[in-house]
Residue, then its C-alpha position, 0 to 999 in steps of 0.5 A: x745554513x748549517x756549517x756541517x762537515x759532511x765527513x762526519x756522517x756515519x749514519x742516515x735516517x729517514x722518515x717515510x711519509x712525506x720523505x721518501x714517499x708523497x705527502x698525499x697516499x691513496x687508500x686501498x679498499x681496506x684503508x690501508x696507505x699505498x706508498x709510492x716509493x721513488x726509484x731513485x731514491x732507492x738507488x741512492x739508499x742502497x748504495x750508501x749502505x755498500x759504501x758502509x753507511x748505516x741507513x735506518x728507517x724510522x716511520x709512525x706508520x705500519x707497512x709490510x710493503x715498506x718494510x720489505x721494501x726496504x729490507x731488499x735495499x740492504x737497510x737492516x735497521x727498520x723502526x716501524x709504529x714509531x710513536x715516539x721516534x726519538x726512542x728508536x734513534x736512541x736504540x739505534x746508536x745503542x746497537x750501532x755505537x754512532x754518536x748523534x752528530x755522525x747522524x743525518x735525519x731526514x723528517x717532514x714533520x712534527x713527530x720528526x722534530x724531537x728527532x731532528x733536535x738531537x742529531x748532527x745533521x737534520x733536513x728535510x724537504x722543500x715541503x715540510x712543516x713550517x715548524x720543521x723547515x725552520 
């Protein structure tokens, strides 16, 4: 258990697959990913972003569905393709001015893990790698 001053947080960060959508994704007939996005998840992103969070997505995928998606919810920073995400986190605080220990990232996965190891506050979900969960 991490002793973590939740008052600090400025910013939230999430990865998307496995994180804000299933872990398995079904594939259209061209082999794109169908994402399932949960509702309520999306009432919680849009209302710490009109509480004045800074709420960020960073995914190694490639979707107009998810960008738009979440573009509607009032998330304005969007990291899409990210190969090496902890490029994109750095791009994020040079533009917000939000310090790594002001930032929560939610990954499930090992692209998440450099990420993970710079930020104030890392979680993840029940199901995540082991190497993450640990």
């Amino acid at each position: 258990m991490i002793d973590y001053n939740l008052n600090q947080i400025k910013a939230l960060v999430f990865d998307v697959d496995g994180v804000l959508s299933e872990n398995t994704i079904p594939m259209d007939a061209e082999g794109q990913p169908l994402r399932t996005l949960n509702v309520k998840d999306g009432y919680a992103i849009q209302l710490a972003v009109k509480r004045g969070l800074v709420v960020a997505i960073i995914s190694g995928g490639r979707s107009t569905m998810v960008e738009k998606r979440y573009a509607y919810l009032g998330v304005s920073h969007i990291y899409m393709g990210a190969s090496i995400k902890i490029n994109n986190l750095e791009d994020l605080m040079q533009k917000t001015g939000i310090r790594p220990e002001e930032i929560m990232y939610m990954g499930d996965d090992i692209p998440d893990y450099e990420v993970m190891q710079e930020v104030g506050l890392p979680v993840c979900p029940a199901d995540a790698a082991p190497e993450i969960k640990a």
